[in-house]
C-alpha positions as protocol buffer text, in pm:
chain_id: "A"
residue {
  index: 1
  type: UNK
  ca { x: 1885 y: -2361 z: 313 }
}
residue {
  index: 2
  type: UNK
  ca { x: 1578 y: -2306 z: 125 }
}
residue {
  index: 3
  type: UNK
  ca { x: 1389 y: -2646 z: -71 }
}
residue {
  index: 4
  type: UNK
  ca { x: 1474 y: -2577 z: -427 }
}
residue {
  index: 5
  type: UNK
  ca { x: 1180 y: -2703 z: -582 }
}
residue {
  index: 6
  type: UNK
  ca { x: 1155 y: -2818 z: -995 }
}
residue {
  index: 7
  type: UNK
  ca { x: 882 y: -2541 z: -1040 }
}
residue {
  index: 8
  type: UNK
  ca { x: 1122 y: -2256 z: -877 }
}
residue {
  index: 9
  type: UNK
  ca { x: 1409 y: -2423 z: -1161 }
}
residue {
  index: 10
  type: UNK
  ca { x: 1119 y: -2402 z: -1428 }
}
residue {
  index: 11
  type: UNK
  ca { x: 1038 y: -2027 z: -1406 }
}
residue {
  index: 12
  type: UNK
  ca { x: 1415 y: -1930 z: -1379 }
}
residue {
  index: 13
  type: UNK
  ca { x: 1428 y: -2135 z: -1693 }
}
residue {
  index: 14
  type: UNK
  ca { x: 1154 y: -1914 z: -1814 }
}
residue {
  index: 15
  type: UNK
  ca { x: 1259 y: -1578 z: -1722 }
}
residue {
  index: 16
  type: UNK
  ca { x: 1623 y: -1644 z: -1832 }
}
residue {
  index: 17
  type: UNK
  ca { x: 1646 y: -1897 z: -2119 }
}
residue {
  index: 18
  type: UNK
  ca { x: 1961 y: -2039 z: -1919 }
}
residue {
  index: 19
  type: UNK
  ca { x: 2003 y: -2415 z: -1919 }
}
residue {
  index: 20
  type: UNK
  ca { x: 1840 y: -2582 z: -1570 }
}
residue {
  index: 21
  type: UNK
  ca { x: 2122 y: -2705 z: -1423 }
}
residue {
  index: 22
  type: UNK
  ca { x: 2235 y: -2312 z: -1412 }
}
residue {
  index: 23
  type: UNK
  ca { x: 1909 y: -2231 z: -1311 }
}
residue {
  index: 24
  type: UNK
  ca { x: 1919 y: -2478 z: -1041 }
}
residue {
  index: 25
  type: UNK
  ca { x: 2275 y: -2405 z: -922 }
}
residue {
  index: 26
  type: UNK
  ca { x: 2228 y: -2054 z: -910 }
}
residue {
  index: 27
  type: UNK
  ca { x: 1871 y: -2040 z: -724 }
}
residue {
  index: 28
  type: UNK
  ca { x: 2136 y: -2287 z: -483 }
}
residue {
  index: 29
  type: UNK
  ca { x: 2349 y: -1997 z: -437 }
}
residue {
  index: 30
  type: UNK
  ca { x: 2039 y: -1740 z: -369 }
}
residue {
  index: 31
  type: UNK
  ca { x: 1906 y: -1977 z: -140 }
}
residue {
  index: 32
  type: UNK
  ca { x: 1588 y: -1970 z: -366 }
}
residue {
  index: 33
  type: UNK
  ca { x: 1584 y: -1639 z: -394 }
}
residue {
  index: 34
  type: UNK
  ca { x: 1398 y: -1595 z: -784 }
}
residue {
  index: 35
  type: UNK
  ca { x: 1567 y: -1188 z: -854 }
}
residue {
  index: 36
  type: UNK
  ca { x: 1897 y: -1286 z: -695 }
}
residue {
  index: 37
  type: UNK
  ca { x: 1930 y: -1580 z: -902 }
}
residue {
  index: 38
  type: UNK
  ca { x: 1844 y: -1413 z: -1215 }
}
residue {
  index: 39
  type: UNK
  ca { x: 2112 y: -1188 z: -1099 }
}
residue {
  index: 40
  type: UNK
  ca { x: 2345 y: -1420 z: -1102 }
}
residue {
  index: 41
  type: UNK
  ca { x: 2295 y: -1603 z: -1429 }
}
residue {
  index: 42
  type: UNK
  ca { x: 2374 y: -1233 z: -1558 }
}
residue {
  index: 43
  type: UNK
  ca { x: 2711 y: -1192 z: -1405 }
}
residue {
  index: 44
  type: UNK
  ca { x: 2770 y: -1588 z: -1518 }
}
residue {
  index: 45
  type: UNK
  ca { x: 2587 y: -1571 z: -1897 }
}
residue {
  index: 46
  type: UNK
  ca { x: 2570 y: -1200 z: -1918 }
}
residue {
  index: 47
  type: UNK
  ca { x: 2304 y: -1076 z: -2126 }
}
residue {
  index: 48
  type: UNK
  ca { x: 2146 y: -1361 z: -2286 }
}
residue {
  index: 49
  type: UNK
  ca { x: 1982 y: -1450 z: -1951 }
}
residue {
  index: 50
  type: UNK
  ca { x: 1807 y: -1173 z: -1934 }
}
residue {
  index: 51
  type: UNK
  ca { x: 1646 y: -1206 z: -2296 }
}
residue {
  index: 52
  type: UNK
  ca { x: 1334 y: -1399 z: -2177 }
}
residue {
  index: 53
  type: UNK
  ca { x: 1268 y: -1211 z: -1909 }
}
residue {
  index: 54
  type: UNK
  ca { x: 1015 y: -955 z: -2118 }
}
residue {
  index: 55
  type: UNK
  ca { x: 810 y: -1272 z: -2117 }
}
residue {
  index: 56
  type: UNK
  ca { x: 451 y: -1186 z: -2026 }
}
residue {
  index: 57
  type: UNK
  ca { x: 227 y: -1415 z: -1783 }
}
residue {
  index: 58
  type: UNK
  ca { x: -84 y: -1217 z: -1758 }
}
residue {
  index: 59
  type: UNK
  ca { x: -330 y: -1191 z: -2019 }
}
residue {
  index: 60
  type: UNK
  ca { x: -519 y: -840 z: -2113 }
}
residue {
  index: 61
  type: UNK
  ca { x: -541 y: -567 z: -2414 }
}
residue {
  index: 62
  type: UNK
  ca { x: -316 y: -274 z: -2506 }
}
residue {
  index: 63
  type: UNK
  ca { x: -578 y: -10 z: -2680 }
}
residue {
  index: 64
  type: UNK
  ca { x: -528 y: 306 z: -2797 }
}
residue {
  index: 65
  type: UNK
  ca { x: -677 y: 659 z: -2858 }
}
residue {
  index: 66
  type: UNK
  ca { x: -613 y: 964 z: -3017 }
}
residue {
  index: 67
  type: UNK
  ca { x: -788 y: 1318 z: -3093 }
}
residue {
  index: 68
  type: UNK
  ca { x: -598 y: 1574 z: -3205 }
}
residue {
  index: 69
  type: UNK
  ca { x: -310 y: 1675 z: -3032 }
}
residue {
  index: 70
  type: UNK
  ca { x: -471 y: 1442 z: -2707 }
}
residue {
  index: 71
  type: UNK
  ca { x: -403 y: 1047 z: -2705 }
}
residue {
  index: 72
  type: UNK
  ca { x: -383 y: 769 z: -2446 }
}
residue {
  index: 73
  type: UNK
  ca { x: -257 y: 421 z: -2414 }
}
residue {
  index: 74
  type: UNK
  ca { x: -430 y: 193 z: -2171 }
}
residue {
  index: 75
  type: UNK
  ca { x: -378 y: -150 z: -2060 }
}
residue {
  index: 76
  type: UNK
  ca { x: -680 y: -394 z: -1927 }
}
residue {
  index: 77
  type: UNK
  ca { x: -584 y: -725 z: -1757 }
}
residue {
  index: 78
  type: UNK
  ca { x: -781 y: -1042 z: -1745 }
}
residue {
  index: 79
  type: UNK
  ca { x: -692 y: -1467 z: -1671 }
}
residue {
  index: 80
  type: UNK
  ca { x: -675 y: -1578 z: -2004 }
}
residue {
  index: 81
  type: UNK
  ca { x: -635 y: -1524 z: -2354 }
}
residue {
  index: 82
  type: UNK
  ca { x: -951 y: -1653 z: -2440 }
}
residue {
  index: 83
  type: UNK
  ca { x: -1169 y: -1378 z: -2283 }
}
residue {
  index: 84
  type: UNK
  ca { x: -899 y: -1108 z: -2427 }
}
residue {
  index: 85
  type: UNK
  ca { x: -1049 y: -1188 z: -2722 }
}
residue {
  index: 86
  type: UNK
  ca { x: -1386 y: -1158 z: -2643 }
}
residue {
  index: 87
  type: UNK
  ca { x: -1549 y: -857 z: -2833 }
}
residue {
  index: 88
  type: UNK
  ca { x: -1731 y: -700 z: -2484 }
}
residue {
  index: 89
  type: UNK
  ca { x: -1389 y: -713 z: -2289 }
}
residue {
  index: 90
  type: UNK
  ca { x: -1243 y: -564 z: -2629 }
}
residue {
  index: 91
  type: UNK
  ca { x: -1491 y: -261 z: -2627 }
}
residue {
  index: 92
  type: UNK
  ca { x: -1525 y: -222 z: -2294 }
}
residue {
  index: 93
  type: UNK
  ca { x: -1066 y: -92 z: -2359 }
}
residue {
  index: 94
  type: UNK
  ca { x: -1129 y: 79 z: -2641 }
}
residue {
  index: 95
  type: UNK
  ca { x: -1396 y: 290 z: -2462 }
}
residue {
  index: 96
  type: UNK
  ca { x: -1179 y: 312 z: -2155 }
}
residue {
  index: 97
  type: UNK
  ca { x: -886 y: 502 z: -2405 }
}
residue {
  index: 98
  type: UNK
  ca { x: -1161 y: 724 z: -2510 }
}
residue {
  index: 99
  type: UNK
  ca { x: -1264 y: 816 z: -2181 }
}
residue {
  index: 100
  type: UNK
  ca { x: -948 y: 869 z: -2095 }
}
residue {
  index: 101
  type: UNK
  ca { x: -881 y: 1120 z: -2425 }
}
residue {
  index: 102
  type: UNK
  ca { x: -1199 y: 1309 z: -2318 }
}
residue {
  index: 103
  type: UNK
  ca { x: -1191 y: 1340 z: -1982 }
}
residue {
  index: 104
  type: UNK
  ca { x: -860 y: 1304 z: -1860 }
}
residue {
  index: 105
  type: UNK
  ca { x: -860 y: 1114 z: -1527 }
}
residue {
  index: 106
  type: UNK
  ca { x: -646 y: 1149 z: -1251 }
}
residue {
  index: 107
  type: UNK
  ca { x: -568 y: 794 z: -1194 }
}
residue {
  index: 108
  type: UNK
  ca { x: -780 y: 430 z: -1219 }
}
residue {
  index: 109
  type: UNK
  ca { x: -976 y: 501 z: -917 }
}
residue {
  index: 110
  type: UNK
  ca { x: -1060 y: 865 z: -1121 }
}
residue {
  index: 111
  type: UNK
  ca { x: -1131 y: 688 z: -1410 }
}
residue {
  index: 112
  type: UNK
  ca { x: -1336 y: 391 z: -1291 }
}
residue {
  index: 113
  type: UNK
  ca { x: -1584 y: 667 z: -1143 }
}
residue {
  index: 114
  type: UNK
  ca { x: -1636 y: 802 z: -1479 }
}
residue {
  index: 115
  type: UNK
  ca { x: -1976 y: 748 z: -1664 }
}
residue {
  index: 116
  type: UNK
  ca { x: -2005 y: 417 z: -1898 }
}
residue {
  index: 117
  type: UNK
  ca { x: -2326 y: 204 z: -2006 }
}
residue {
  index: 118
  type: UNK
  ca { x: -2216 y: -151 z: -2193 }
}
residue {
  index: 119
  type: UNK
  ca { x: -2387 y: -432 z: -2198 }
}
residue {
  index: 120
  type: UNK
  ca { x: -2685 y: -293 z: -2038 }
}
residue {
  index: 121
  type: UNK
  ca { x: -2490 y: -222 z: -1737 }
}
residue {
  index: 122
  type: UNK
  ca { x: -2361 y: 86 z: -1560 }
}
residue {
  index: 123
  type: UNK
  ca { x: -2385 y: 366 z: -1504 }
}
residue {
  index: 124
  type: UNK
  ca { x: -2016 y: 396 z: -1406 }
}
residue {
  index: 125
  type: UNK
  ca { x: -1708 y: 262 z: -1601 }
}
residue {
  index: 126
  type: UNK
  ca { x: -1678 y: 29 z: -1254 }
}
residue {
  index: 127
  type: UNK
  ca { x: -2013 y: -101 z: -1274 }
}
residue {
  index: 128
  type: UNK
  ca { x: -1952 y: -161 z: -1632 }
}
residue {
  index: 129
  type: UNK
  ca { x: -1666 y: -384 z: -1478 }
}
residue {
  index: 130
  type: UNK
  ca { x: -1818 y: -578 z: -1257 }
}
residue {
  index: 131
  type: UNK
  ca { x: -2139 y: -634 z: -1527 }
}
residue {
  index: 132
  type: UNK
  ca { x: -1867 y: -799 z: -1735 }
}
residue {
  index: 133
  type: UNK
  ca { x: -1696 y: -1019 z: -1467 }
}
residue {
  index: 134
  type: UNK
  ca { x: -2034 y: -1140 z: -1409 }
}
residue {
  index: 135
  type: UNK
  ca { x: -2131 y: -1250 z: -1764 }
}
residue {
  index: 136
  type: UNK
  ca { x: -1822 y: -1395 z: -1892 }
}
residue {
  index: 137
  type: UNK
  ca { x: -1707 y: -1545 z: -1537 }
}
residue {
  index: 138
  type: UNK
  ca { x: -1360 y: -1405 z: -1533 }
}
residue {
  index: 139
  type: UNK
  ca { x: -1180 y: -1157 z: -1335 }
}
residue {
  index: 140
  type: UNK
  ca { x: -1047 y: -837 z: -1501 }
}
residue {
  index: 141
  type: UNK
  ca { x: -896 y: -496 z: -1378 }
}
residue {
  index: 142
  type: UNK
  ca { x: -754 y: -184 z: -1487 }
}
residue {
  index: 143
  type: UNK
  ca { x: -389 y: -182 z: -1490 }
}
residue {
  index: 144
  type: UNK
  ca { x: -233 y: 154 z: -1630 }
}
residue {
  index: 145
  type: UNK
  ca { x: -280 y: 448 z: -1887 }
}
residue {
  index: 146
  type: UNK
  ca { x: -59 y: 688 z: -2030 }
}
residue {
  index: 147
  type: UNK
  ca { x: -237 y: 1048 z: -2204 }
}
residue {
  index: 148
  type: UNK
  ca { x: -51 y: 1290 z: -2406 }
}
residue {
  index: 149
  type: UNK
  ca { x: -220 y: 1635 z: -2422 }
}
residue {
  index: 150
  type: UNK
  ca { x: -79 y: 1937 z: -2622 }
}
residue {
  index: 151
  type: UNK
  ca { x: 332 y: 1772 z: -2649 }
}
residue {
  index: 152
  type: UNK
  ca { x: 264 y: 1808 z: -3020 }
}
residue {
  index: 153
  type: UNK
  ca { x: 182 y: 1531 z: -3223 }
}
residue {
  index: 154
  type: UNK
  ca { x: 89 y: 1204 z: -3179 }
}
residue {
  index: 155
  type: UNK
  ca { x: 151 y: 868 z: -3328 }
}
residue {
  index: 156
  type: UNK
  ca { x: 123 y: 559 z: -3252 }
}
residue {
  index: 157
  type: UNK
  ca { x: 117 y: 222 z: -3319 }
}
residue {
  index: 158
  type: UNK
  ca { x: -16 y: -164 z: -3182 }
}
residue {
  index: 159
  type: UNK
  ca { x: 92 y: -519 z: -3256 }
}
residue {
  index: 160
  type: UNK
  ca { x: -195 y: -717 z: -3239 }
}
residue {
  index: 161
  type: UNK
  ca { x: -348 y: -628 z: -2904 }
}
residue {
  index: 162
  type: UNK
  ca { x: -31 y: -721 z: -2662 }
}
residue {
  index: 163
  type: UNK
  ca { x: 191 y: -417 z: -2745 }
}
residue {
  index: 164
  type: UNK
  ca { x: 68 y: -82 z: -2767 }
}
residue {
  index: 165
  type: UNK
  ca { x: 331 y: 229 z: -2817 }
}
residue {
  index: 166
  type: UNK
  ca { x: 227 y: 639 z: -2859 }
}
residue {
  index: 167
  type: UNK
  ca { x: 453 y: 907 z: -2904 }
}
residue {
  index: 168
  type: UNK
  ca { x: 488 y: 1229 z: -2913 }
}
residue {
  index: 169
  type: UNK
  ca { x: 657 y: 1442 z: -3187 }
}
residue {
  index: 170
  type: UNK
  ca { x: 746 y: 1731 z: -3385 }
}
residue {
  index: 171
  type: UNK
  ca { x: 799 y: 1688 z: -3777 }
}
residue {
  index: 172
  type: UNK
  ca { x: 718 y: 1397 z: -4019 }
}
residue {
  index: 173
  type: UNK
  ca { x: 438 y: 1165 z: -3936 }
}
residue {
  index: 174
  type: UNK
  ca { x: 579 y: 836 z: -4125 }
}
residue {
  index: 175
  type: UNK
  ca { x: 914 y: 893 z: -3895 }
}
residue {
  index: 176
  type: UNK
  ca { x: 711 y: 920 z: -3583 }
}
residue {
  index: 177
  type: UNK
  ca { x: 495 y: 603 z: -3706 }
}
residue {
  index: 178
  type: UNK
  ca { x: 840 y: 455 z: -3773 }
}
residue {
  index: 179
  type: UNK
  ca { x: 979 y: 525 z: -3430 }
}
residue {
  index: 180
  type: UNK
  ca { x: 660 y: 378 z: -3255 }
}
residue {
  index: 181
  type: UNK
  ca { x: 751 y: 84 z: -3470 }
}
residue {
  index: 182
  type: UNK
  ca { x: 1115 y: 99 z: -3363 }
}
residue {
  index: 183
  type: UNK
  ca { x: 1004 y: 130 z: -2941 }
}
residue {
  index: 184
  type: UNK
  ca { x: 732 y: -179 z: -3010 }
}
residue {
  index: 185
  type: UNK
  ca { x: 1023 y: -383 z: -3168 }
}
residue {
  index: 186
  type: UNK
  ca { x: 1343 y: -347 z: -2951 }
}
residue {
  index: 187
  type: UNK
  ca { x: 1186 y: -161 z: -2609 }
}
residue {
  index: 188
  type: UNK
  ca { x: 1371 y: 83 z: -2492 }
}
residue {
  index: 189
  type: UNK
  ca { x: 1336 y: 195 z: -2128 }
}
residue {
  index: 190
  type: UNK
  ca { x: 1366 y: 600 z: -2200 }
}
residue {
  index: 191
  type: UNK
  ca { x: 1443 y: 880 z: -2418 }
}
residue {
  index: 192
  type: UNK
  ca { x: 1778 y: 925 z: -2359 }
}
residue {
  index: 193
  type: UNK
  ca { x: 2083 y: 741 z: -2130 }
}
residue {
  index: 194
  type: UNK
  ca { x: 2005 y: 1137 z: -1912 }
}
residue {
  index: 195
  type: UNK
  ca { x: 1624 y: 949 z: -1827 }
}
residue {
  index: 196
  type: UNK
  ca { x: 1734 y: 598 z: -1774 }
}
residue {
  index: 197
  type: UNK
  ca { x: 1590 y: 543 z: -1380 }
}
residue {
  index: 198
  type: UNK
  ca { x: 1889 y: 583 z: -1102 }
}
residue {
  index: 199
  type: UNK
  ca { x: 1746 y: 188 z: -1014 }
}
residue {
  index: 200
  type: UNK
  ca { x: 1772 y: 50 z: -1342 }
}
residue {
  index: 201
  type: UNK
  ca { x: 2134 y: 188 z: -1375 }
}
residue {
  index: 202
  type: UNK
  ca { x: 2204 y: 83 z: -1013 }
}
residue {
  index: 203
  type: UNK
  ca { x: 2139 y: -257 z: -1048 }
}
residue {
  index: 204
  type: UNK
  ca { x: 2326 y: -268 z: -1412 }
}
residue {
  index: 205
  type: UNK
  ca { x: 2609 y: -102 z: -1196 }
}
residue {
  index: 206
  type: UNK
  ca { x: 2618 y: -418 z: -973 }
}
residue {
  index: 207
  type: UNK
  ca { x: 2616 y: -682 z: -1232 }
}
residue {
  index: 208
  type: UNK
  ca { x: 2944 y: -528 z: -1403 }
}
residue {
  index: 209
  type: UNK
  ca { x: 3107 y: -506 z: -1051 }
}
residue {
  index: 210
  type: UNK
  ca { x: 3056 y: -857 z: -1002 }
}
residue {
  index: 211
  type: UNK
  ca { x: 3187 y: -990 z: -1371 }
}
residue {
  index: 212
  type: UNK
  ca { x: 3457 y: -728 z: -1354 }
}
residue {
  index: 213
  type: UNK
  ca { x: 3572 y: -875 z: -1050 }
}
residue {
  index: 214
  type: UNK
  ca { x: 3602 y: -1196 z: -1147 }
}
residue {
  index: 215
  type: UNK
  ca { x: 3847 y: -1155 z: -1395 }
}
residue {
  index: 216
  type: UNK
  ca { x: 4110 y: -1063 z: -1146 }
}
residue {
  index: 217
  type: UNK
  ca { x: 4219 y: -740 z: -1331 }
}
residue {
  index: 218
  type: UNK
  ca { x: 4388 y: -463 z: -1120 }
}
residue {
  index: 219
  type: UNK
  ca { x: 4123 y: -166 z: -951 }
}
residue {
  index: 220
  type: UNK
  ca { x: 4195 y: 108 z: -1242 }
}
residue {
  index: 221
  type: UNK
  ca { x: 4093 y: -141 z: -1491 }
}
residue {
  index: 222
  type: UNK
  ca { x: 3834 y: -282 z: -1339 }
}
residue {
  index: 223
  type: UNK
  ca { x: 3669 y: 70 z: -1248 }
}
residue {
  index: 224
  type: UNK
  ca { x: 3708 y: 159 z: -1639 }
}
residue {
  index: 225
  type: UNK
  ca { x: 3525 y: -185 z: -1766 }
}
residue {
  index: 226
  type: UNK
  ca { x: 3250 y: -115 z: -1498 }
}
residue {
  index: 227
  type: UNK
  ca { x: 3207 y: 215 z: -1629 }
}
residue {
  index: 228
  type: UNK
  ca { x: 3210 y: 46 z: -2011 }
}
residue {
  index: 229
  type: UNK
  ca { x: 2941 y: -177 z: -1967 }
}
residue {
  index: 230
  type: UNK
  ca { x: 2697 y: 57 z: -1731 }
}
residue {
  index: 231
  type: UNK
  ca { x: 2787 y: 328 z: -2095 }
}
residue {
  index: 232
  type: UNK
  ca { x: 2723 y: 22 z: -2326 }
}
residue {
  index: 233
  type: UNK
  ca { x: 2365 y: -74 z: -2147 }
}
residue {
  index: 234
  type: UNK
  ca { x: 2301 y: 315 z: -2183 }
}
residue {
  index: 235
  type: UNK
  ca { x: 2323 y: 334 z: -2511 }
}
residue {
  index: 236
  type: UNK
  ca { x: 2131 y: -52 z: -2539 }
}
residue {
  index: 237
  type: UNK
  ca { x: 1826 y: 68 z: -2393 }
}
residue {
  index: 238
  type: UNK
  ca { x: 1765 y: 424 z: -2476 }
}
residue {
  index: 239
  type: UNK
  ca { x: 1574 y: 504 z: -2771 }
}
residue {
  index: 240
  type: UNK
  ca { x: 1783 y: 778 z: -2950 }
}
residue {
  index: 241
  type: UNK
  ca { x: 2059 y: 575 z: -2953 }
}
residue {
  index: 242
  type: UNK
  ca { x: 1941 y: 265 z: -3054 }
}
residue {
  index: 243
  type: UNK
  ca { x: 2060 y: 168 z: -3408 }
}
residue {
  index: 244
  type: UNK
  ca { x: 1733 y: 252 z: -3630 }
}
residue {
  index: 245
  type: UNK
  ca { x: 1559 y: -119 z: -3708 }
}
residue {
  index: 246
  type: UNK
  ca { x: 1492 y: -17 z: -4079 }
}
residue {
  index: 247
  type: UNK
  ca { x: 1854 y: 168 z: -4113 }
}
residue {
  index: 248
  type: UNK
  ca { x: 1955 y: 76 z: -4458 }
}
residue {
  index: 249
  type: UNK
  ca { x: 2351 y: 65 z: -4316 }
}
residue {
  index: 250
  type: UNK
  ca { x: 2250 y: -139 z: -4012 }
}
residue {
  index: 251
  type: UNK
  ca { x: 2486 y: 124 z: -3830 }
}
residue {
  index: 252
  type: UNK
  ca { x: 2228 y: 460 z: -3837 }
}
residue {
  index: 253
  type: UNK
  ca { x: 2081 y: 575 z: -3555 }
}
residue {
  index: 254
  type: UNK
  ca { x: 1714 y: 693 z: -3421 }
}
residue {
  index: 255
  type: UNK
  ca { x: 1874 y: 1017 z: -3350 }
}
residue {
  index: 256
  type: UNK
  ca { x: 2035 y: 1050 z: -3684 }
}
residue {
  index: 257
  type: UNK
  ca { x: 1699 y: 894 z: -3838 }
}
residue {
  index: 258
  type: UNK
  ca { x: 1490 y: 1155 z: -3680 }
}
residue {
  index: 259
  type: UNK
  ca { x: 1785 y: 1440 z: -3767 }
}
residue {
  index: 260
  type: UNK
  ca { x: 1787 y: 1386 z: -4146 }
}
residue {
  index: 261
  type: UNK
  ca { x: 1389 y: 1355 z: -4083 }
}
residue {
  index: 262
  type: UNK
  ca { x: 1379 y: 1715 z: -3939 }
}
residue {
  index: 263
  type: UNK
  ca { x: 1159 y: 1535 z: -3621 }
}
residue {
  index: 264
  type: UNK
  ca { x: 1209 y: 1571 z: -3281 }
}
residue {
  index: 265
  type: UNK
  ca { x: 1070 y: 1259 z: -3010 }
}
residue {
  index: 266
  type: UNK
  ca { x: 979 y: 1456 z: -2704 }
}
residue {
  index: 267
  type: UNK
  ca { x: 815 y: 1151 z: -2522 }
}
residue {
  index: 268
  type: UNK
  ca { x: 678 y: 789 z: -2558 }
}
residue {
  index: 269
  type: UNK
  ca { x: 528 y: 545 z: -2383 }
}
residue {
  index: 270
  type: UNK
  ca { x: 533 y: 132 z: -2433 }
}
residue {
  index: 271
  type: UNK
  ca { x: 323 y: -142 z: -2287 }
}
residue {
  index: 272
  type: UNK
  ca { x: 351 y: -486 z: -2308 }
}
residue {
  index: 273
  type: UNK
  ca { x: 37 y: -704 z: -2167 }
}
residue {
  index: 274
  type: UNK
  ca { x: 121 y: -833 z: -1861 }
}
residue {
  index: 275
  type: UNK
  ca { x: 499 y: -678 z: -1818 }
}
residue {
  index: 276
  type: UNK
  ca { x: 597 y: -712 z: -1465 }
}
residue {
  index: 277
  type: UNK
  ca { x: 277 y: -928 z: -1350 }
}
residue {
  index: 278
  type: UNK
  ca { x: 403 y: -1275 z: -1202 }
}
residue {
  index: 279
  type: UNK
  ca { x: 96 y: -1503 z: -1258 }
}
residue {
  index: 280
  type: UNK
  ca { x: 41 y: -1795 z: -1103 }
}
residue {
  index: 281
  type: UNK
  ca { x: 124 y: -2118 z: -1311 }
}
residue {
  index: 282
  type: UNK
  ca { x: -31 y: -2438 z: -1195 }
}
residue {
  index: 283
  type: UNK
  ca { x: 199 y: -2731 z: -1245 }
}
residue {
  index: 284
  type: UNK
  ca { x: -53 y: -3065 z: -1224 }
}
residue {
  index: 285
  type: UNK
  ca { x: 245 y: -3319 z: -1279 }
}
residue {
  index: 286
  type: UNK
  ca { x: 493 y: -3137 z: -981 }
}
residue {
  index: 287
  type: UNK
  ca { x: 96 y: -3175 z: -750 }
}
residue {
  index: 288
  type: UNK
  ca { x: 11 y: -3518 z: -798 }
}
residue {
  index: 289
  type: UNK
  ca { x: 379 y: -3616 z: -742 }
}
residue {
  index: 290
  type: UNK
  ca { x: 400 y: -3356 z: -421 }
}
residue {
  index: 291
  type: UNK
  ca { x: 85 y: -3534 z: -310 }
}
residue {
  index: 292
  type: UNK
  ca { x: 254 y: -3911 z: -345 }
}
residue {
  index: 293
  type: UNK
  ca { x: 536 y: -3803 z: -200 }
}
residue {
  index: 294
  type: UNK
  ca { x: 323 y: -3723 z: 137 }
}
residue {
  index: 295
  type: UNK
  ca { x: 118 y: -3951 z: 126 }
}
residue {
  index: 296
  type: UNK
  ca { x: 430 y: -4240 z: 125 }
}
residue {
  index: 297
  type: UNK
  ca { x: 578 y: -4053 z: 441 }
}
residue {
  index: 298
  type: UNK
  ca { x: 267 y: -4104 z: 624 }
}
């Protein structure tokens, strides 16, 4: 049975909003497994415990770019939000998004080759890089980008510098600026339920199997409520059926938005700074007492 430890209870806590002792009994149960326990706090709270886990660890810069009918969103990481304020480490993204409009690299590797003088270094976007770790004394990489090229229009939109969205569109530009509003505000995972990834689905699948069984219900039914929550999480997390945030009913749709807009979403793309990154969180208190603790058993 794995040690389960008051900083494995505290990020639980963290990525789940459930109280500790849940967190602690059910990291008991997944024999400290972190994803299996969060698992289970979803079969046992359902979908509250799964509200904190968008929370962000890393630190970094959404930044975007558009010309024309070409646009890219691009997300730079560093340690802390200090130096993602810093003006250098803020130009150094917003050139990267340009770069990445004009020249259209194949990947990071691609891009970091391309041409870039900042700072009085370079002559290479990765040189550029390294010229900045140097001077400010912090580590930074590029993460990910996203470019749009001849899908039609493009809109998009950033809160602050942590949430950058662009999509693509055909029809009325304050409806597309509205949708990019709509995707920073209550992320959606795709389009449509059709492009929800086979994994995310999957592991929704397995959640509802596991509350459906526990209410002791008969197979037929318990097929049909499996089926009605993997439909309901569908229709949760895809964009055009999303209930429209600034629908005057509170009942409209994106879909119907867009319809009685005469637009048509063909694509977007969200980032969140840090989504997905675990980052390493020092707890001083849970070290000095580790450290008594050792030092009595000697």
């Amino acid at each position: 049975m794995a040690a389960i430890t008051a900083s494995m209870v505290a990020e639980l806590r963290a990525r789940t909003d459930a109280p500790m002792m849940e967190c602690k009994k059910a990291l008991t149960e997944a024999d400290g497994d972190l994803a299996r326990a969060e698992e289970i706090l979803r079969v046992k709270l359902g979908n509250k415990a799964g509200k904190a886990a968008s929370r962000v660890t890393a630190e970094g810069v959404i930044a975007a770019a558009v010309a024309g009918d070409v646009g890219a969103l691009i997300e730079i990481n560093c340690e802390t939000d200090f130096v993602s304020k810093n003006d250098a480490f803020l130009a150094f993204t917003n050139a990267l998004a340009a770069l990445v409009v004009e020249h259209n690299p194949a990947d990071v590797a691609a891009l970091s080759a391309l041409p870039l003088s900042q700072e009085g270094f370079g002559p290479t976007v990765e040189d550029v890089r390294k010229g900045l770790i140097g001077k400010i004394g912090e580590n930074m990489s590029i993460r990910r980008f996203q470019r749009y090229a001849g899908a039609g229009k493009l809109a998009h939109y950033l809160h602050g510098t942590r949430i950058g969205v662009l999509v693509a569109f055909d029809g009325d530009d304050v409806a597309a600026k509205d949708v990019a509003m709509h995707v920073a505000a209550m992320k959606p995972v795709a389009l449509s339920g059709s492009e929800v990834s086979a994994e995310l689905i999957a592991k929704e699948r397995s959640i509802a199997e596991q509350k459906a069984a526990e209410s002791g219900k008969p197979a037929d039914i318990v097929a049909k409520m499996v089926e009605g929550s993997v439909q309901k999480y569908l229709k949760e997390v895809s964009l055009l059926d999303q209930v429209f945030v600034k629908a005057a009913d509170g009942k409209q749709t994106v879909a119907g938005m867009l319809k009685d807009k005469a637009t048509t979403v063909k694509a977007f793309t969200l980032y969140v700074v840090g989504e997905g990154i675990e980052k390493k969180v020092d707890d001083f208190a849970a070290e000095v007492a580790a450290q008594v603790a050792a030092a009595k058993g000697q």
